[in-house]
MMTF fields as JSON, N, C-alpha, C and O atoms, coordinates in Angstrom:
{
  "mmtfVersion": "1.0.0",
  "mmtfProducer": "UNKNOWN",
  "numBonds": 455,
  "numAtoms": 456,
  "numGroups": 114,
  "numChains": 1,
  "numModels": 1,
  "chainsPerModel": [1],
  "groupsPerChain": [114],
  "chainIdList": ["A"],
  "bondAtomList": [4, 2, 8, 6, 12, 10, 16, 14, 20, 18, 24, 22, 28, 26, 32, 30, 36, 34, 40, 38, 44, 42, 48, 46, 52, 50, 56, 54, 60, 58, 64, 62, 68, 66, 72, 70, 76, 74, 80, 78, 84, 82, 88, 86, 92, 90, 96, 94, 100, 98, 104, 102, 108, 106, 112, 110, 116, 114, 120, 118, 124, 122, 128, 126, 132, 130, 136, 134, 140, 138, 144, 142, 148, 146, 152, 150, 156, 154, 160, 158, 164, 162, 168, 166, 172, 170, 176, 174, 180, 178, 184, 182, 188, 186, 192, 190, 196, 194, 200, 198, 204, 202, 208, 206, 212, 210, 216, 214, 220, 218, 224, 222, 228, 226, 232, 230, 236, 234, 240, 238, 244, 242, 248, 246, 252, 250, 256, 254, 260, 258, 264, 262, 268, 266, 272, 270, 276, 274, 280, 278, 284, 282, 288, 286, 292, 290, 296, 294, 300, 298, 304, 302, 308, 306, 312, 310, 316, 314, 320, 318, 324, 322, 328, 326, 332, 330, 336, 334, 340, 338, 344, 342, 348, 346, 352, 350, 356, 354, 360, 358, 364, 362, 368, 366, 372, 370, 376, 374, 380, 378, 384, 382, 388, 386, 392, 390, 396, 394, 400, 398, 404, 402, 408, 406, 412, 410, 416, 414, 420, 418, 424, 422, 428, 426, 432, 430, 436, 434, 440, 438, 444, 442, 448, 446, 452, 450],
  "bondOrderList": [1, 1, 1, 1, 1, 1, 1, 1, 1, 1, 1, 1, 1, 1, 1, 1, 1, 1, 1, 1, 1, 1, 1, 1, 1, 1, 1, 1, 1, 1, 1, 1, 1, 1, 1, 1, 1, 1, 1, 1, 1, 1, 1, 1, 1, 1, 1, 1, 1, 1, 1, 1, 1, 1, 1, 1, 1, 1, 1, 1, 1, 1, 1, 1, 1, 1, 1, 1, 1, 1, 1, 1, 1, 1, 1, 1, 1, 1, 1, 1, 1, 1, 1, 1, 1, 1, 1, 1, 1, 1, 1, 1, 1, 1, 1, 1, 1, 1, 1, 1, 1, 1, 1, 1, 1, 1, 1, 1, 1, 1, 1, 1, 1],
  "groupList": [{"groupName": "UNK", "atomNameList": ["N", "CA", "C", "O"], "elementList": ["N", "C", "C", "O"], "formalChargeList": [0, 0, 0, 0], "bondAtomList": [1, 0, 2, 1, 3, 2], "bondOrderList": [1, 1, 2], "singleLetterCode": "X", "chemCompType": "L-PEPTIDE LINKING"}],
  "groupTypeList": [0, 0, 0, 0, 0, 0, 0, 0, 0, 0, 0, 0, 0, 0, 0, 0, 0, 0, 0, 0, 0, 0, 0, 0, 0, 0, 0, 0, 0, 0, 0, 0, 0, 0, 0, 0, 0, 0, 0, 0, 0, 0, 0, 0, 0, 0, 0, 0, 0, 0, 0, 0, 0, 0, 0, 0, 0, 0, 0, 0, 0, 0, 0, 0, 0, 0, 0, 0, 0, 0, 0, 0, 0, 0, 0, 0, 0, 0, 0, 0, 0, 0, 0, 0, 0, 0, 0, 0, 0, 0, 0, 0, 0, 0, 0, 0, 0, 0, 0, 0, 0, 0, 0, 0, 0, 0, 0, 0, 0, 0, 0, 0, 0, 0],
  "groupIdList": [1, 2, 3, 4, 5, 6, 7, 8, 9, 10, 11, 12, 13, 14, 15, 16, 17, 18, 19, 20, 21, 22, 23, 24, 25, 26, 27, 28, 29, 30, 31, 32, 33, 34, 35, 36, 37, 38, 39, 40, 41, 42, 43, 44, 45, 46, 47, 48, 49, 50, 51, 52, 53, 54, 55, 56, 57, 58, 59, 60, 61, 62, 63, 64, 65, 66, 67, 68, 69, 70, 71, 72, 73, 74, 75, 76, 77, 78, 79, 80, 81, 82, 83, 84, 85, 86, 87, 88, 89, 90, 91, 92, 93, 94, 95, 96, 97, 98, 99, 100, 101, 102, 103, 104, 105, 106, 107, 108, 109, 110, 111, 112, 113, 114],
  "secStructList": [7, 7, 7, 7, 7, 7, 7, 7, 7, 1, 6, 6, 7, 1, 6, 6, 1, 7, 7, 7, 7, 7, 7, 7, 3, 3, 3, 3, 3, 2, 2, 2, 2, 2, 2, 2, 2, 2, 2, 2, 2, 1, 1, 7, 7, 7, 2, 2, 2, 2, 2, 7, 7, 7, 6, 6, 5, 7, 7, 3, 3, 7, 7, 7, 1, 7, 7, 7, 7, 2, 2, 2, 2, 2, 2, 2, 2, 2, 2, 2, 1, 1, 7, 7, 7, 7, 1, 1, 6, 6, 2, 2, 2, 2, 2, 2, 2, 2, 2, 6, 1, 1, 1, 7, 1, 1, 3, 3, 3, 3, 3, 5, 7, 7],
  "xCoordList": [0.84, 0.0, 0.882, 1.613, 0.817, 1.747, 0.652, -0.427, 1.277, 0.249, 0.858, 2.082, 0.189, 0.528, 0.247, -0.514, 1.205, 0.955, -0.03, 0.128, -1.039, -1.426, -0.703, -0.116, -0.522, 0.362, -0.217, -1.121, 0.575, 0.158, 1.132, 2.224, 0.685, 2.315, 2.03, 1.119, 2.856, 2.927, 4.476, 5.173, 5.062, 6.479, 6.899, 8.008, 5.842, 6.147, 6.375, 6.611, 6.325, 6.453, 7.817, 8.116, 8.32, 9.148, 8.25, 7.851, 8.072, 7.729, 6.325, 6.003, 5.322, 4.347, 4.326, 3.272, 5.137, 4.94, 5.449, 5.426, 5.833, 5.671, 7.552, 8.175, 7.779, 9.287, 9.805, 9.852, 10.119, 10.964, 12.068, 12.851, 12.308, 13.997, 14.195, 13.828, 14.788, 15.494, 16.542, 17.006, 16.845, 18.022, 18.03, 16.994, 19.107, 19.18, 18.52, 18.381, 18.278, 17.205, 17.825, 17.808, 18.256, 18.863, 17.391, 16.861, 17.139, 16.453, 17.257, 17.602, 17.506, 18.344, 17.796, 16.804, 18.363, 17.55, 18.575, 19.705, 17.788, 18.661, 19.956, 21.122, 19.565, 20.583, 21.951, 23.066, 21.677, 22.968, 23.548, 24.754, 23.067, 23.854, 24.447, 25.552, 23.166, 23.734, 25.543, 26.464, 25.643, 26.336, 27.927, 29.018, 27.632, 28.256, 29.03, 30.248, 28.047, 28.761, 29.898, 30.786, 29.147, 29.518, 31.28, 32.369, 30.744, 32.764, 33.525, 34.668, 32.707, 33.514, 33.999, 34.903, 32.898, 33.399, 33.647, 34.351, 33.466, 33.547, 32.604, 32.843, 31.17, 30.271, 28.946, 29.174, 27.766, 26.328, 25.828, 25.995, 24.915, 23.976, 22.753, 22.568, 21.704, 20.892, 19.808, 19.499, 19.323, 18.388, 17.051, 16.447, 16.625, 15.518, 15.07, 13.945, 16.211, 15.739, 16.621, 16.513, 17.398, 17.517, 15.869, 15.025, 16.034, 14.506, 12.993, 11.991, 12.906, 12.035, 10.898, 9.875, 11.138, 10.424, 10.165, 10.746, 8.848, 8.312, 8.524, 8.892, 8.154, 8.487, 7.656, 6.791, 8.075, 7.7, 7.376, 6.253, 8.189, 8.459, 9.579, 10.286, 9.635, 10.698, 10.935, 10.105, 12.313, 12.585, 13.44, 14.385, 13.054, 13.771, 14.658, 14.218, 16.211, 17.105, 18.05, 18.714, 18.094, 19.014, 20.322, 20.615, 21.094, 22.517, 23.365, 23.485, 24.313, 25.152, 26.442, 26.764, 27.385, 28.614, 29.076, 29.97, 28.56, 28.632, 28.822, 28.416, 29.589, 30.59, 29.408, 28.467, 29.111, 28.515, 28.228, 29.296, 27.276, 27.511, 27.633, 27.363, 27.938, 28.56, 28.035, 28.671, 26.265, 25.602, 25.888, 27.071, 25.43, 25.732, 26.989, 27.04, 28.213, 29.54, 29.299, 29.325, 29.053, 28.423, 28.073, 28.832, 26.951, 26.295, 27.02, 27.146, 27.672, 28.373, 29.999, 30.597, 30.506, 31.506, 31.097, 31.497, 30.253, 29.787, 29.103, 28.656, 29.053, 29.066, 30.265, 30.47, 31.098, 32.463, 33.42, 34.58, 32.758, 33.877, 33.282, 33.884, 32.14, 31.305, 30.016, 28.962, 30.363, 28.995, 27.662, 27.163, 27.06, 26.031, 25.164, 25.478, 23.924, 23.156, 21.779, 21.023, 21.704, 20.516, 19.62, 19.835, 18.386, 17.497, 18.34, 18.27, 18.983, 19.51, 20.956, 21.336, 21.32, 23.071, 22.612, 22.659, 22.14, 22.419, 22.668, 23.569, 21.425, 21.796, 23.215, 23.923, 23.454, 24.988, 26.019, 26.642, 25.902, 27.07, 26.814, 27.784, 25.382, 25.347, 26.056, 27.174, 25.795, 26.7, 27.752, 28.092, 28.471, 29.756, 30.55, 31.617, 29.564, 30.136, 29.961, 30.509, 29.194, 29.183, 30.362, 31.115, 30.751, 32.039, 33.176, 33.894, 33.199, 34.299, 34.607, 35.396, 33.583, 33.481, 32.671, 32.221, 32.057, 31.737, 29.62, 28.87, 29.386, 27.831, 27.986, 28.63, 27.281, 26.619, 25.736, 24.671, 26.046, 25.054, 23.67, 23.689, 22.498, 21.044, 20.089, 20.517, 18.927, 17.794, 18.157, 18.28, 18.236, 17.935, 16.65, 16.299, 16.009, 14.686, 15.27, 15.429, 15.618, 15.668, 14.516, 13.345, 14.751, 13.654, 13.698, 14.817, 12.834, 12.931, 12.055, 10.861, 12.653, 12.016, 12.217, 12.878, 12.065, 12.727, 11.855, 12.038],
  "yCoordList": [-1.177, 0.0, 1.235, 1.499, 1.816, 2.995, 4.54, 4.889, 5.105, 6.353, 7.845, 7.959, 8.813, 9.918, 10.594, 10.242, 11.664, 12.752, 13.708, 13.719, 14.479, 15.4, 16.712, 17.185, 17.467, 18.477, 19.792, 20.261, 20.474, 21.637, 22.407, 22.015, 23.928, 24.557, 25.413, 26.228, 25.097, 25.949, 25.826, 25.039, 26.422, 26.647, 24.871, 24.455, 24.254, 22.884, 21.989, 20.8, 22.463, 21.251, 22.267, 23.458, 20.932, 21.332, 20.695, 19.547, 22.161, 21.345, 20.399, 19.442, 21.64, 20.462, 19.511, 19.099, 19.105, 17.215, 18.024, 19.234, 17.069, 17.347, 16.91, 15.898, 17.704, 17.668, 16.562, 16.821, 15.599, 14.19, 14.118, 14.213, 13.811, 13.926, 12.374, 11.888, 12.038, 10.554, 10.532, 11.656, 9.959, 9.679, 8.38, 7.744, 7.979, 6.692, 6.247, 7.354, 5.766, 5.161, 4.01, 2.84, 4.238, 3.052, 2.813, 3.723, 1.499, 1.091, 0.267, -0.895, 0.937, 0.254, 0.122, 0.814, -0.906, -0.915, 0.003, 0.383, 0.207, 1.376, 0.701, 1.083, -0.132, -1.227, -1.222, -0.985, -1.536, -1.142, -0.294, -0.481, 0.963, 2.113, 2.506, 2.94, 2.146, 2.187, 1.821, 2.542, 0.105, -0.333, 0.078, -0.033, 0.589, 1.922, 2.783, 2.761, 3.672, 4.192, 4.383, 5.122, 3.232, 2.404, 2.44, 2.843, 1.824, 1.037, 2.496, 2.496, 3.5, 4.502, 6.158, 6.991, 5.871, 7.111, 6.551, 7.334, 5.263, 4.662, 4.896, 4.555, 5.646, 6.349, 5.438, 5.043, 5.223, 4.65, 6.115, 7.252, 5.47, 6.624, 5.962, 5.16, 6.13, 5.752, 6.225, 7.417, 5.51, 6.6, 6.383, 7.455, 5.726, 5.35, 6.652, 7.151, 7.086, 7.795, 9.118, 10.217, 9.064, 10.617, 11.124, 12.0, 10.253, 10.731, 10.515, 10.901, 9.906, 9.616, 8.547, 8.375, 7.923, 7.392, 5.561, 4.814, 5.613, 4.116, 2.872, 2.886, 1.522, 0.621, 0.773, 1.598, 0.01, -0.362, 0.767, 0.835, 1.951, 3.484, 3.24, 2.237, 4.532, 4.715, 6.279, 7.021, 6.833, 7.94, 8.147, 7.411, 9.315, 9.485, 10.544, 11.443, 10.455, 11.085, 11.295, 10.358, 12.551, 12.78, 12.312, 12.269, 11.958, 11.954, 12.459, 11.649, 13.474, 14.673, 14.746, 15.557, 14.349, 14.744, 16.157, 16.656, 16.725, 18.155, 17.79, 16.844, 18.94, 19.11, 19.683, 19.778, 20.156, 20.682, 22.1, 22.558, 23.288, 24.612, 24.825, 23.946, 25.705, 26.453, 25.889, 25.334, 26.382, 25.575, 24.664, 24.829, 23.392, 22.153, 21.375, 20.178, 22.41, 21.553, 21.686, 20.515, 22.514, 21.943, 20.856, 19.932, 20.648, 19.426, 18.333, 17.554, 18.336, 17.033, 16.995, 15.935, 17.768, 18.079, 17.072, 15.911, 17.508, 16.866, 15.74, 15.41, 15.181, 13.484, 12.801, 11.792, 13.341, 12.859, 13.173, 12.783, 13.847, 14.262, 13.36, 12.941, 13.308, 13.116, 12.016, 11.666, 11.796, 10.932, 11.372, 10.5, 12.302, 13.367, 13.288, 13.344, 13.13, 13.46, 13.94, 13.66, 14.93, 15.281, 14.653, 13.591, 15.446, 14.869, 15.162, 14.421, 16.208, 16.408, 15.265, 14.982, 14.967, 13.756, 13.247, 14.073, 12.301, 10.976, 11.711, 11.368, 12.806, 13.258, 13.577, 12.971, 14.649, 15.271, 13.882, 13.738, 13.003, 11.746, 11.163, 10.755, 11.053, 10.049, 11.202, 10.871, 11.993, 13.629, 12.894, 12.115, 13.153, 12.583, 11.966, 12.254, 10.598, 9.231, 9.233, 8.449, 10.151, 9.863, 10.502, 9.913, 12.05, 12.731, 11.657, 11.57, 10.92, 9.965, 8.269, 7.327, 8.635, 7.04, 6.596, 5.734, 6.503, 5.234, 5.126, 4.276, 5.835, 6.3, 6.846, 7.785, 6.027, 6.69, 7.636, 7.383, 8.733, 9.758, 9.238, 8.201, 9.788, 9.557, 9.537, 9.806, 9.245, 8.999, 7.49, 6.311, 8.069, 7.062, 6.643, 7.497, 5.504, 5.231, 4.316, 3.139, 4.795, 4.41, 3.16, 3.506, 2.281, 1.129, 1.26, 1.24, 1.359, 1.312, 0.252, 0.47, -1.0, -2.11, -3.105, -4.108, -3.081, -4.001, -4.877, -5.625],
  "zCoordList": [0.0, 0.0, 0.0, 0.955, -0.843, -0.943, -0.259, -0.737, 0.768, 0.842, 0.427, 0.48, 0.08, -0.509, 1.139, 2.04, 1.029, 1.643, 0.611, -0.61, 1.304, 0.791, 0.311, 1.284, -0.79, -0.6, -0.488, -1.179, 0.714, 1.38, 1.705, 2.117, 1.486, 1.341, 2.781, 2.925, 3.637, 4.702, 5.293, 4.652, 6.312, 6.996, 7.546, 7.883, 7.489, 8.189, 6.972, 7.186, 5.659, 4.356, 3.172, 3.084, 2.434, 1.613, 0.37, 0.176, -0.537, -1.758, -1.906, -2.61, -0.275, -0.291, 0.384, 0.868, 0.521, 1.138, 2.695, 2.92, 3.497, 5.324, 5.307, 4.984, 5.615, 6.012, 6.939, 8.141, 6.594, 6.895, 6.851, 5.906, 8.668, 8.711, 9.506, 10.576, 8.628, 9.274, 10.396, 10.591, 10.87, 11.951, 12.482, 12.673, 12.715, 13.142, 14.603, 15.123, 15.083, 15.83, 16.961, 16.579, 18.048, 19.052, 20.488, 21.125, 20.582, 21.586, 22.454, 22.236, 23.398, 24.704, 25.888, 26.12, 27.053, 28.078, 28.76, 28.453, 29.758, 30.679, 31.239, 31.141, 31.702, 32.793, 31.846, 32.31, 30.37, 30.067, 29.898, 29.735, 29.849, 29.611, 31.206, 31.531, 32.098, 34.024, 33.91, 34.294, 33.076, 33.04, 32.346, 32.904, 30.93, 30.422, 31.186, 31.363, 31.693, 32.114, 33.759, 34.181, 34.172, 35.485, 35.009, 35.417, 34.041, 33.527, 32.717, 32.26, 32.695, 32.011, 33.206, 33.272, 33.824, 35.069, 36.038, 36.676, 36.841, 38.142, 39.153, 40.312, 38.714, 39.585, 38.672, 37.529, 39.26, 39.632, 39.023, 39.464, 37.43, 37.321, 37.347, 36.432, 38.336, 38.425, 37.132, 37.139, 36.225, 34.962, 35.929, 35.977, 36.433, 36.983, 38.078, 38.078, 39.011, 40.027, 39.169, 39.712, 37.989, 37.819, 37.064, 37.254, 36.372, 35.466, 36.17, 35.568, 37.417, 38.096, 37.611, 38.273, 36.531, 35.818, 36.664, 37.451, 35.787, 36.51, 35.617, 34.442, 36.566, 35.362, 33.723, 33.43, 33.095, 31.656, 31.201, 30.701, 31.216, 30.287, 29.532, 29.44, 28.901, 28.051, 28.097, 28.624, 27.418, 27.436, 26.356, 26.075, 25.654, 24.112, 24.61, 25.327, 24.167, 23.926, 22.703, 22.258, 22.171, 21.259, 21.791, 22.986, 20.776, 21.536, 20.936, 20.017, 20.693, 19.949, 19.895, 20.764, 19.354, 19.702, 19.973, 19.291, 20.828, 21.35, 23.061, 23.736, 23.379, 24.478, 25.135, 24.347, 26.501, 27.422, 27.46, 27.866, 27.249, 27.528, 29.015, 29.833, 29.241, 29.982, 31.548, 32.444, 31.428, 32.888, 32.325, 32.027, 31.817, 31.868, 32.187, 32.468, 32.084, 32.316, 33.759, 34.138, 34.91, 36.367, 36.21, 36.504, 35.754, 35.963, 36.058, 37.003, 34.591, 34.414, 34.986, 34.8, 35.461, 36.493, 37.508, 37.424, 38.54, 39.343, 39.66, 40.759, 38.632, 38.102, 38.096, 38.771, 37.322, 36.741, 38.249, 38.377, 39.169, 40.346, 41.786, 42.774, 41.465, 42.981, 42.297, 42.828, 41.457, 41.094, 41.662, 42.373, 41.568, 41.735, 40.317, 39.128, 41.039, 39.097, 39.491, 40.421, 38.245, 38.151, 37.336, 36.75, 37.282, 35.624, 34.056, 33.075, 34.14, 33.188, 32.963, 31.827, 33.626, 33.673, 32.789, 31.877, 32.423, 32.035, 29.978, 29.213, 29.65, 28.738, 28.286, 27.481, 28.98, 29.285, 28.764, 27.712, 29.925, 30.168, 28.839, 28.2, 28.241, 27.005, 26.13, 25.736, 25.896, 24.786, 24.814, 23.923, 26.102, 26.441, 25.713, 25.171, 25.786, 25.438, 23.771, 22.996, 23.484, 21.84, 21.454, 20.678, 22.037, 22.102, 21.884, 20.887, 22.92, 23.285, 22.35, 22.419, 21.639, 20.647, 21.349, 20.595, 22.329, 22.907, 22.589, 23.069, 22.028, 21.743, 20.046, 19.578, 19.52, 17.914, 18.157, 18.72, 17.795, 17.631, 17.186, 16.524, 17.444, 17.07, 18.317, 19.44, 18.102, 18.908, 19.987, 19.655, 21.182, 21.742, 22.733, 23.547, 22.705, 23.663, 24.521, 24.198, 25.65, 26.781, 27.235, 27.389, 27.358, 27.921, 29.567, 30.081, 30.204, 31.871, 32.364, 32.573, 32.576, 32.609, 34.075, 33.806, 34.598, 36.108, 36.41, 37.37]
}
């Protein structure tokens, strides 16, 4: 079944059609990235109690090879020094790790499953 977009010209379409942006796409469970980064800073990031989230959720994160601005290098200072995290860490630390090789840039969905 092939479907057409309708074409409509407004700020949200190119050419009519609805502006489609691909990106690569990772579904991980949390526990491994816990694990990740366990073996890469020596500090416990909890995703469960930074993000407050309950079982059988999920959580979408970009992941960027981009360095920290300015507030954010606090943040992630104080992870990397004291293993401290906020809601915002685990983003930051995943940036990080894509920085560092260790994360492909793209969408990631966090699985929160226990």
């Amino acid at each position: 079944m092939n479907f057409e977009f309708p074409v409509v010209e407004n700020k949200y379409t190119h050419k009519g059609r609805p502006r489609l942006i691909t990106e690569p796409t990772y579904e991980v469970e949390y526990n491994w990235l816990e694990w990740l980064i366990k073996e890469q800073y020596g500090h416990e990031l909890c995703f469960v109690a930074a993000w407050e989230q309950g079982n059988n959720t999920s959580n979408d994160v970009t992941v960027e090879a981009i360095g920290p601005d300015k507030w954010d290098a606090d943040e992630l200072n104080e992870f990397k020094e004291q293993g401290k995290y906020q809601y915002g860490t685990p983003r930051l630390v995943m940036n990080e790790l894509c920085c560092n090789g260790k994360l492909a840039p793209g969408r990631y969905i966090v699985e929160i499953s226990w």
